[in-house]
C-alpha positions in Angstrom: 3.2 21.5 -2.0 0.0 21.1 0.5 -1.2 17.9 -1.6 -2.1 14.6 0.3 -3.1 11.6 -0.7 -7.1 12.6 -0.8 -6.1 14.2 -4.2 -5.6 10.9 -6.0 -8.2 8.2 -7.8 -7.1 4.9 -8.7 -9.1 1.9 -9.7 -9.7 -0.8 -7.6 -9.1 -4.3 -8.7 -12.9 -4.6 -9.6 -11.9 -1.5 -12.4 -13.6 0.8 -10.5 -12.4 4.5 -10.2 -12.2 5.1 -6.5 -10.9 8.5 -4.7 -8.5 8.2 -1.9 -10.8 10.6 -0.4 -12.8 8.2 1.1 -10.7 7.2 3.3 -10.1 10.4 4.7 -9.5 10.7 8.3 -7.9 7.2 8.6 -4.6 6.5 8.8 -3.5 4.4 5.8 -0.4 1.6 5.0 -0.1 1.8 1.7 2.0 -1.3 -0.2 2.7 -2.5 -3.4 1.9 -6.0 -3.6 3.1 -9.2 -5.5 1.8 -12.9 -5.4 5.2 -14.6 -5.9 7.6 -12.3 -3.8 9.5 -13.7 -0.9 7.9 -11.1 0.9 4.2 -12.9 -0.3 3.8 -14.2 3.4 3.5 -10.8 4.6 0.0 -10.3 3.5 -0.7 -12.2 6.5 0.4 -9.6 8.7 -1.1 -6.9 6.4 -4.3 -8.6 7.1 -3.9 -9.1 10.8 -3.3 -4.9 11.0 -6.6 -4.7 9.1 -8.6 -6.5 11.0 -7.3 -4.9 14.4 -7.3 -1.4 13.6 -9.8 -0.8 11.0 -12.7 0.0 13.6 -9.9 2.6 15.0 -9.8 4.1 11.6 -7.3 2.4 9.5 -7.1 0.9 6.5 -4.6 -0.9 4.4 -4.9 -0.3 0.5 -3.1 -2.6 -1.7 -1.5 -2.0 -4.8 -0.3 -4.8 -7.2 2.8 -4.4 -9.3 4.9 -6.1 -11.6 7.8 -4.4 -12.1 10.2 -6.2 -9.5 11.2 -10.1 -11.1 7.9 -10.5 -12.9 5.9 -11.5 -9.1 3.0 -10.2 -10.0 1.9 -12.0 -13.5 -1.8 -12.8 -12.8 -4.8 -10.4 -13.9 -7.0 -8.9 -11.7 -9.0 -12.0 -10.9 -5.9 -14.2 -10.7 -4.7 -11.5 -7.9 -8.0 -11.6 -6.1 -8.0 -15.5 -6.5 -4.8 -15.7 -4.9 -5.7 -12.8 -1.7 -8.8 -14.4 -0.9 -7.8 -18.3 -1.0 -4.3 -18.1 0.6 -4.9 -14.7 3.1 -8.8 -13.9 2.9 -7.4 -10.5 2.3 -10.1 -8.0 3.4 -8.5 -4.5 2.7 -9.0 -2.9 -0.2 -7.2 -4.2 -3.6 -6.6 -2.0 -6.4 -5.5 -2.6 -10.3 -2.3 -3.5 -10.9 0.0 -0.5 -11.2 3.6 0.7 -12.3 5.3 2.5 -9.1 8.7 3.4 -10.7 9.2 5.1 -14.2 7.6 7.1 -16.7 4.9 5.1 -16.3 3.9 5.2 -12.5 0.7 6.0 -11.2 0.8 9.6 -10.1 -0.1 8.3 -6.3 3.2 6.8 -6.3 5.3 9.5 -8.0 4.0 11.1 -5.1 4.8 9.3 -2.5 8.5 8.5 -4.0 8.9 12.1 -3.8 7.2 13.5 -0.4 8.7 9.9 2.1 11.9 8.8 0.0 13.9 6.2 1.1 17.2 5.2 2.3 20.0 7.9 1.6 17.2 10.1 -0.1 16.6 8.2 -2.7 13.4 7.7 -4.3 12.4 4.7 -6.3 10.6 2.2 -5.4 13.3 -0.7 -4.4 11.2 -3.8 -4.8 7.4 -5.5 -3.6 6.4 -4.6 0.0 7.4 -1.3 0.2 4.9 0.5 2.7 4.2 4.1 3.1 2.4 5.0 6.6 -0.1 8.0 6.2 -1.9 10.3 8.8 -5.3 11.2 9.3 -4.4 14.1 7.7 -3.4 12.5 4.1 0.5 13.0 4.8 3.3 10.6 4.2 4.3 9.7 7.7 7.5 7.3 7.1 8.5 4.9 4.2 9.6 1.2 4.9 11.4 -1.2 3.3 10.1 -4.4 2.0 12.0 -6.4 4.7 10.0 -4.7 7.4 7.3 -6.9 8.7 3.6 -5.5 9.1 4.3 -6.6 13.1 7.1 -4.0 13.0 5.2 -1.0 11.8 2.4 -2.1 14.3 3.8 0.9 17.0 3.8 3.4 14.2 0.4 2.9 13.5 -0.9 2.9 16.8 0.8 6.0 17.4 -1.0 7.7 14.4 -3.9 6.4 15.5 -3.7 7.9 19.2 -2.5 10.9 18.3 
């Protein structure tokens, strides 16, 4: 199948409908996010890759989700409470979403599908999973939630130069 990410709309965490097309031409770290995950500090270093690479052509696009331990209870304004107090998160924040099931957004039964993880499998294993994607709208690699933002910082830079 020749379909990238520019293909999908999801709405931001303002309810807005919003096209991944906009961002076309960037490369993109896409995450599922929670505000009460030990992986929670990580929006640090989320942040830090947005502020250093977005002039380059990068953005990060976070996607809230409730589906691993109940981490992600607030609404929309609870989540954006929460992002801007305790990180002054500045990439884009979408609606809260479902990334496993019969009930995932279609972004994410794409991307389960087209990077899958460990071993080939393709759920989603918990909050902080990142997808890298080119400038060309294509699933570069899949990481797990115990890889830092610092660690994917090469990856990115690669996509960017290349």
């Amino acid at each position: 199948m020749n379909e990238t990410v520019y293909a999908f709309t999801a709405r931001d965490i303002h309810g807005r409908e919003r096209r991944l097309d906009e961002w076309r031409g960037q490369a993109l770290l896409i995450v599922n996010v929670a505000s009460r995950c030990g992986f929670t500090p990580q929006y640090k270093g989320l942040e830090a890759l947005q502020r250093q690479y977005a002039a380059r052509g990068f953005s990060v696009l976070g996607f809230p989700c409730d589906q691993f331990g109940h981490q992600e209870p607030g609404d929309a304004e609870d989540i954006l409470q929460f992002c801007s107090t305790n990180y002054d998160v500045s990439f884009p924040m979408f609606e809260k979403i479902e990334v496993n099931g019969a009930q995932a957004h279609p972004l994410y039964a794409w991307l389960r599908k087209e990077a899958p993880g460990v071993l080939g499998s393709t759920a989603v294993k918990w909050n902080f999973t990142k997808f890298l994607i080119d400038r060309e709208g294509r699933p570069v690699r899949r990481y797990a939630s115990a890889t830092t933002p610092e660690r994917i910082e090469t990856d990115i830079q690669a996509q960017l130069d290349a």
